[in-house]
C-alpha positions in Angstrom: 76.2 42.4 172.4 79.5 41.7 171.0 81.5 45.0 169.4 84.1 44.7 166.9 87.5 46.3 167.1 90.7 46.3 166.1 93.9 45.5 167.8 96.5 47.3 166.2 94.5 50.5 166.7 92.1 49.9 169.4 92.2 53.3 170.5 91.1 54.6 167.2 88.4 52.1 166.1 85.1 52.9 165.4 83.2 50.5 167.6 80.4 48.2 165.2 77.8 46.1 165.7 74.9 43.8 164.5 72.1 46.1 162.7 74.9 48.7 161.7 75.2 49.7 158.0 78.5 50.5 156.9 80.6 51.4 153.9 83.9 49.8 153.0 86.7 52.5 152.4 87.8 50.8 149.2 84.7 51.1 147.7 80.9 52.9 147.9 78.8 49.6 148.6 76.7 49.9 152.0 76.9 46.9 154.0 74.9 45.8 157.2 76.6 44.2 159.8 75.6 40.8 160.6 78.2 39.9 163.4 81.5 41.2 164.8 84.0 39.0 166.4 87.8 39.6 166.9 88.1 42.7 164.8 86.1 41.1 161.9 82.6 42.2 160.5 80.5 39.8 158.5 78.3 42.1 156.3 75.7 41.5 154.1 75.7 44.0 150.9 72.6 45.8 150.8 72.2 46.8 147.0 74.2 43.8 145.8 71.3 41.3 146.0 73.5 38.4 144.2 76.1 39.0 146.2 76.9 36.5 149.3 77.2 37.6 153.1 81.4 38.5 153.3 83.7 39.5 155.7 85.8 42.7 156.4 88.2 44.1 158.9 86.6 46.7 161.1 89.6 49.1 160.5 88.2 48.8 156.5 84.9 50.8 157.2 83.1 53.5 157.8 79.9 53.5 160.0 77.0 55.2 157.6 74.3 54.5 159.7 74.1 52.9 163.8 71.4 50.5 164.0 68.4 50.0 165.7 69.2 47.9 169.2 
């Protein structure tokens, strides 16, 4: 399992990973994480259905919800 965290605040980071649904802080849309690499999440919105899969910087969210692994 790969986890996704920052560098510049490493110590700090919430810790992500596939399955999780988060919440961006500069906005309310839940996400779930798709994969985590280098401090980067790609998400896939879940109540934007035309949206397309994006990516985020862990330090930008919140975890709402841990997944089921």
């Amino acid at each position: 399992m790969k986890i996704a965290v920052s560098y510049d605040d490493s110590g700090n980071s919430q810790l992500f990973r596939a399955g999780d649904t988060v919440r961006r802080r500069d906005n309310n849309d839940s996400c779930v994480v798709i994969w985590t690499w280098d401090g980067w999440l790609w998400l896939d919105p879940v109540e934007l259905f035309s949206k397309a899969p994006f990516t985020a910087r862990a330090d930008d969210c919140d975890l709402v919800r841990r997944g089921m692994s």
